[in-house]
C-alpha positions in Angstrom: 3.7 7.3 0.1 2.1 6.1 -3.3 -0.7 4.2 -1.2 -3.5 6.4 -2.9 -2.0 6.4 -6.5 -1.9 2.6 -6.4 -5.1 1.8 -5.0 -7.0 4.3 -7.8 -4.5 3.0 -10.4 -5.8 -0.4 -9.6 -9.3 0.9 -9.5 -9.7 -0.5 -5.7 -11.7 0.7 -3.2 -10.3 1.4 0.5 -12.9 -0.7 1.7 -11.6 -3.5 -0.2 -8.1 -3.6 0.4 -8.8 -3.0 4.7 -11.0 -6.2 4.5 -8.1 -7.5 2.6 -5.9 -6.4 5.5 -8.2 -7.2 8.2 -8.7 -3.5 9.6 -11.3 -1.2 9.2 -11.6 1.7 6.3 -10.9 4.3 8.8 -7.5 2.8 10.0 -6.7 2.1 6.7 -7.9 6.3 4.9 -5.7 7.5 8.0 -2.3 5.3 6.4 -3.1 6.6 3.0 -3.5 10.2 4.4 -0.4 10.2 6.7 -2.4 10.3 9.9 -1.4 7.0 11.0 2.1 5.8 10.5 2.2 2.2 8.5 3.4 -0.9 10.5 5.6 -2.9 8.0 3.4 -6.0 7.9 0.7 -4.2 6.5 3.7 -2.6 3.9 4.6 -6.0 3.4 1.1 -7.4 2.7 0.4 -4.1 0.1 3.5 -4.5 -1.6 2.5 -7.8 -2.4 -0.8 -6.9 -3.2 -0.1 -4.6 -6.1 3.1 -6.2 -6.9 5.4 -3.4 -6.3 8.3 -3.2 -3.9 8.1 -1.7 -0.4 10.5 0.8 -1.4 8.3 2.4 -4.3 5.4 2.5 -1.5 7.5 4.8 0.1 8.8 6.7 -1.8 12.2 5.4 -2.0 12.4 4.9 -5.6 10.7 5.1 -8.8 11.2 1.5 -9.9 7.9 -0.1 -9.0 9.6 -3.8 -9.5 9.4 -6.0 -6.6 13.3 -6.8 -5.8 12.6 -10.9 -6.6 12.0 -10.1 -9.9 14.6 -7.9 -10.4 
């Protein structure tokens, strides 16, 4: 997953974005870390979030463009 690359690309702080999620920093280090498998509403909500498509999250492709605005 690209959770980390994104997040320091965007000069964001995991504090930030699990308050933006609703859950607490722990939960969210441990889906950036691959301790904690992501549920696909919090996928959805990132992908929105930095604009990229769920896909390029994880790994699926290089192509960062959400598929709307393709």
């Amino acid at each position: 997953m690209r959770l980390k690359d994104l997040r320091e690309d965007a000069d964001v702080k995991q504090a930030t974005l699990a308050a933006y999620l609703h859950i607490k920093q722990n939960t969210y280090s441990q889906y950036e870390n691959g301790q904690r498998q992501l549920p696909v509403d919090v996928l959805i909500r990132l992908a929105a979030y930095f604009g990229v498509s769920t896909d390029y999250i994880l790994g699926l492709t290089d192509d960062p463009t959400p598929p709307r605005a393709r």
